[in-house]
C-alpha positions in Angstrom: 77.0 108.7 119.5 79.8 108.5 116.9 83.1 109.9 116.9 86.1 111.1 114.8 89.8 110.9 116.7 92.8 111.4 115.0 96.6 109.5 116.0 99.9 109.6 115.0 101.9 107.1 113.6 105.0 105.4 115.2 108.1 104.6 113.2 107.9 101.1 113.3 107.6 98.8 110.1 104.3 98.2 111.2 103.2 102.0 112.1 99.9 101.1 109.7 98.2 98.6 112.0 97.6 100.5 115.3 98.0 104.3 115.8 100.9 105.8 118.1 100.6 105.5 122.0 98.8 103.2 124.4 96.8 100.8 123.5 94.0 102.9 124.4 93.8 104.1 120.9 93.3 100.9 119.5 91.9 98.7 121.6 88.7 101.4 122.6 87.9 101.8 119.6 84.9 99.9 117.4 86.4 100.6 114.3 90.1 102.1 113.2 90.8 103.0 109.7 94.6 103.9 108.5 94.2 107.0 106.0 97.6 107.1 103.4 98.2 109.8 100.8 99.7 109.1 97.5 103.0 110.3 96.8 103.1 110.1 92.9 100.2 112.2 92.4 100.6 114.6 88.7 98.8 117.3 89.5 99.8 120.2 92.0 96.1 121.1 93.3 94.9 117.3 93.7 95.9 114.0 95.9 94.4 110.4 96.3 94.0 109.5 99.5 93.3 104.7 100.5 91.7 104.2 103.6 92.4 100.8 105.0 90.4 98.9 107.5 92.1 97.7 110.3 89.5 96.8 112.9 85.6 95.9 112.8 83.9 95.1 115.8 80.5 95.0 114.3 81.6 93.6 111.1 84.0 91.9 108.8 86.8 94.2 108.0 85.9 96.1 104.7 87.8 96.9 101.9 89.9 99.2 100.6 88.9 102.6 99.5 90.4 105.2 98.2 89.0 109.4 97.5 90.7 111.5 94.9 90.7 115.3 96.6 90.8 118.7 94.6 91.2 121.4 96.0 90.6 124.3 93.5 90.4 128.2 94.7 87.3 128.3 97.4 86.2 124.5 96.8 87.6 121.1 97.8 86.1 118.4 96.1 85.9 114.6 96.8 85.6 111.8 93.6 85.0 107.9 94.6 88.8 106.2 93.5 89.7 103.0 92.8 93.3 102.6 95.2 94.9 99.8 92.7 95.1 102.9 90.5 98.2 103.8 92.5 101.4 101.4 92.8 101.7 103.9 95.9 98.1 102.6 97.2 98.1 99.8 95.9 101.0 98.1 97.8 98.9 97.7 100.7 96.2 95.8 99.1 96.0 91.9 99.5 97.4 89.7 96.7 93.7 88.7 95.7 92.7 92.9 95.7 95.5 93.4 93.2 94.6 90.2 91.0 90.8 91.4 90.9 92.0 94.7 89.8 94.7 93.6 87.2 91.6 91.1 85.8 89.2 93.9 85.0 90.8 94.9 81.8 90.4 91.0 80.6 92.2 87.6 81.1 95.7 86.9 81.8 98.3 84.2 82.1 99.3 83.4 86.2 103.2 84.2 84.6 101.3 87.4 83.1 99.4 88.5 86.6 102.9 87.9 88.4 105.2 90.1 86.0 102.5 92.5 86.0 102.3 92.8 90.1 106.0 92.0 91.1 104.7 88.8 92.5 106.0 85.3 92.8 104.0 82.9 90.4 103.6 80.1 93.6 101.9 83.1 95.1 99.7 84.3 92.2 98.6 80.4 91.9 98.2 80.1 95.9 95.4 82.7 95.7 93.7 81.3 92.8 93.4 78.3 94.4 91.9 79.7 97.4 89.6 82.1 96.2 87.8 79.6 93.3 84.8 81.9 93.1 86.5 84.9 92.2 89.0 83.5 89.2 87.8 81.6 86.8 90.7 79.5 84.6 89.8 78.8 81.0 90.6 75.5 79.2 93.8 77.7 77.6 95.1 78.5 81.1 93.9 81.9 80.8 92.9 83.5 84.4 89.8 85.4 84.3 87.2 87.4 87.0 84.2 86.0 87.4 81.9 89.2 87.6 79.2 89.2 90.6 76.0 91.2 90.1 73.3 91.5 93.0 
């Protein structure tokens, strides 16, 4: 049987990766998510909310993903959102998360992708390199996402 338990965070620089307290917390459980609310949200009545991954037992870790909550009169709804939408979010995704989302809108130059995400260009080339089947570099030098359908 399934269960939901809330923690606290601690204060550390690293409060994201386990919750506050014993080990107990972390180390009993199969799977731990970190929850973390936008701050530059524009509208009063709504928030976005990124749920990170942080442990799988029964699985790879899974990515990112992110809900957009309204709350309006006697209703709360929930919308699917896409956490690179949010520098706020989007800070805690990997290098190669950003990239894939920054490629969606079309190809770009590495200098391009690592203006764009405040990255170092050694870094923005590191991860093409490493994840071949997910960029794609034209003859022009042009970085693009391959697109994977099931």
């Amino acid at each position: 049987m399934g269960s939901l338990h809330l923690s606290h965070t601690n204060r550390s620089e690293t409060s994201d990766q386990r919750p506050f307290g014993s080990s107990f917390w972390h180390n009993g459980a199969r799977t731990t998510y970190f929850a973390k609310r936008a701050e530059d949200s524009p509208l009063v009545d709504t928030i976005h909310v990124a749920f990170y991954n942080r442990k799988a037992n029964l699985s790879r870790l899974q990515r990112p993903f992110g809900y957009q909550v309204c709350f309006e009169g006697e209703r709360t709804t929930f919308k699917s959102y896409d956490v690179a939408n949010s520098p706020d979010l989007a800070a805690k995704l990997t290098l190669k998360q950003q990239m894939e989302s920054l490629l969606k809108s079309g190809p770009k130059s590495v200098d391009a992708i690592a203006l764009e995400m405040n990255a170092k260009k050694e870094s923005v080339q590191r991860t093409l390199n490493r994840h071949c089947p997910t960029f794609l570099k034209r003859e022009n030098g042009l970085i693009e996402l391959i697109e994977r359908t099931l």
